[in-house]
Structures are given as structure tokens and as C-alpha cells.
C-alpha positions as a Markdown table, in Angstrom:
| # | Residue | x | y | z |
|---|---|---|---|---|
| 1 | Unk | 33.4 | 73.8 | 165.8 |
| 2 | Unk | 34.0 | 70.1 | 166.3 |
| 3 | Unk | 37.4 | 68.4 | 165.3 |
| 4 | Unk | 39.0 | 65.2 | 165.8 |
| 5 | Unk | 42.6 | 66.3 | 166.0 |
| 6 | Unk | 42.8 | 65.7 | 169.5 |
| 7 | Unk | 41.7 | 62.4 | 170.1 |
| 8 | Unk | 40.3 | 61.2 | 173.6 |
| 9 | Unk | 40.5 | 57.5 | 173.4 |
| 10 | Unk | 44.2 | 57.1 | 173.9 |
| 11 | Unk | 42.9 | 58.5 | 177.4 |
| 12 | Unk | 40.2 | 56.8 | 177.8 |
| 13 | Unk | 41.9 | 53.1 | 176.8 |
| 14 | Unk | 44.9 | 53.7 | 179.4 |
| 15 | Unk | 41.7 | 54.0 | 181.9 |
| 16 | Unk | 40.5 | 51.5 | 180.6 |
| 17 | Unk | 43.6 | 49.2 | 181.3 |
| 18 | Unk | 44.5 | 50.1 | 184.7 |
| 19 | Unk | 40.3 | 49.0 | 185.3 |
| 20 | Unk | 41.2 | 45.5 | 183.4 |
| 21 | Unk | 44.3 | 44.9 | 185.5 |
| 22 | Unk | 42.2 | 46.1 | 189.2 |
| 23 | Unk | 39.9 | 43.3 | 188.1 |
| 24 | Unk | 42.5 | 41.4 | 187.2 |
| 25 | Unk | 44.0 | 41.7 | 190.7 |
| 26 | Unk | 40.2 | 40.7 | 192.5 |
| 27 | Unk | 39.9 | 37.2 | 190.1 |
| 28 | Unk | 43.6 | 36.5 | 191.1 |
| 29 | Unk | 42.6 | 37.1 | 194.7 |
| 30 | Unk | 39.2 | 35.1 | 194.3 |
| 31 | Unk | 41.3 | 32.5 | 192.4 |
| 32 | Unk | 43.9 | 32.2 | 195.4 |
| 33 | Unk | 41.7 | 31.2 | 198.0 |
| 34 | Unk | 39.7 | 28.8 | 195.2 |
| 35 | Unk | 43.0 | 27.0 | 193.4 |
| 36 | Unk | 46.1 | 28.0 | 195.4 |
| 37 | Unk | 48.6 | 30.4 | 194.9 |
| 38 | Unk | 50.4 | 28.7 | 191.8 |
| 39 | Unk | 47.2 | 28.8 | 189.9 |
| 40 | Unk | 46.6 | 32.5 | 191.2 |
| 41 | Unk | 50.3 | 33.5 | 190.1 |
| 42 | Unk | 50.1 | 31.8 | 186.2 |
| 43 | Unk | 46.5 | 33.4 | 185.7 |
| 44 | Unk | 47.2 | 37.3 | 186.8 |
| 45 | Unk | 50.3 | 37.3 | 184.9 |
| 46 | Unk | 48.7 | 35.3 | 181.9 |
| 47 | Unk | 45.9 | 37.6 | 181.8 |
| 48 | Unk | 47.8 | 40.7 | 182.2 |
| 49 | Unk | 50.1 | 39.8 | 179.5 |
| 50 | Unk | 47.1 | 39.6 | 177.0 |
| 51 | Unk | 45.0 | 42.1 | 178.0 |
| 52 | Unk | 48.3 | 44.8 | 177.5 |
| 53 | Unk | 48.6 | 43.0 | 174.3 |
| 54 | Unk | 45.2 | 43.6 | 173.7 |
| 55 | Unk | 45.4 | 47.6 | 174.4 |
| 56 | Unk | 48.4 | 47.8 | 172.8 |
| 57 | Unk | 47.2 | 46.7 | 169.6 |
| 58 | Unk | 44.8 | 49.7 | 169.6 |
| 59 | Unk | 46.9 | 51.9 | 171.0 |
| 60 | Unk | 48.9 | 51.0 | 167.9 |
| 61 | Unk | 45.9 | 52.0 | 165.6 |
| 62 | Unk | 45.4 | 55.9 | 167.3 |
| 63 | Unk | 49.5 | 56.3 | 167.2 |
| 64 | Unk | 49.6 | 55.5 | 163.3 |
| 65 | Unk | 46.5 | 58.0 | 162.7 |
| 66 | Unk | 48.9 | 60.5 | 164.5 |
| 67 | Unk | 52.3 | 59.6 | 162.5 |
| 68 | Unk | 49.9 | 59.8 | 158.9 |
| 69 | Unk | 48.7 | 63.3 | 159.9 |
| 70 | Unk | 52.3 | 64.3 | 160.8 |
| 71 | Unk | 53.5 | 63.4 | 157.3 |
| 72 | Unk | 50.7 | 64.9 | 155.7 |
| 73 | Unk | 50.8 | 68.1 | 157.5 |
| 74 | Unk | 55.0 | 68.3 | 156.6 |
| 75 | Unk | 53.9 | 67.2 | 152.9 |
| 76 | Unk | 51.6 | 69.8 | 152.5 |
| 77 | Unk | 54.0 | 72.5 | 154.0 |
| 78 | Unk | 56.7 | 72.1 | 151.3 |
């Protein structure tokens, strides 16, 4: 009834990052009119360098779980 072969958090951490770099986007704004536009510039692309890092790195998990199950599934069929 319930199965884990199709996995939703790849979805759900791609929503997840397009959130992150909105917000992103609103500090760099906030951060503009605070600091100046230098300090706006080096922050957004900082932080969006490390927070697709970040989601990458699981991303990386789900993808291996998906490659395992591919050899497995070919193993098993000869």
C-alpha cells in the first residue's frame, strides 16, 4: 500500500531552495538600505553560494539512494 520508491523530498528541497534564496533576496534588500550596496552584493551571493551548497549536499544523499537501487534492481535481474 505504502512505498518509498518514489521519493517526495527531492521536490520538496528544490521548494525549499527557491524559499531560501526569496529570503535571501528580502535580507539583501534590508541589508542595502542598512550597509550599502557593496555589503548587499558580497552577502546575497555569499549566502546563496552556501545555502546551494547546502541543498546540494542532500540532494546528493536522495540521488545515491536512487543509483544503489538501480544497481540492485539490474543485479537482481541477471
Amino acid at each position: 500500500m505504502f512505498s518509498f520508491d518514489k521519493l517526495i523530498t527531492p521536490r520538496i528541497i528544490s521548494a525549499l531552495y527557491i524559499i531560501t534564496l526569496a529570503f535571501l533576496v528580502i535580507a539583501a534588500v534590508l541589508t542595502f538600505f542598512t550597509r550599502g550596496f557593496n555589503a548587499a552584493g558580497i552577502m546575497l551571493l555569499i549566502m546563496a553560494v552556501f545555502a546551494r551548497i547546502f541543498f546540494e549536499c542532500i540532494m546528493v544523499t536522495f540521488k545515491n539512494n536512487e543509483y544503489l537501487r538501480r544497481i540492485a534492481e539490474s543485479l537482481e535481474k541477471k
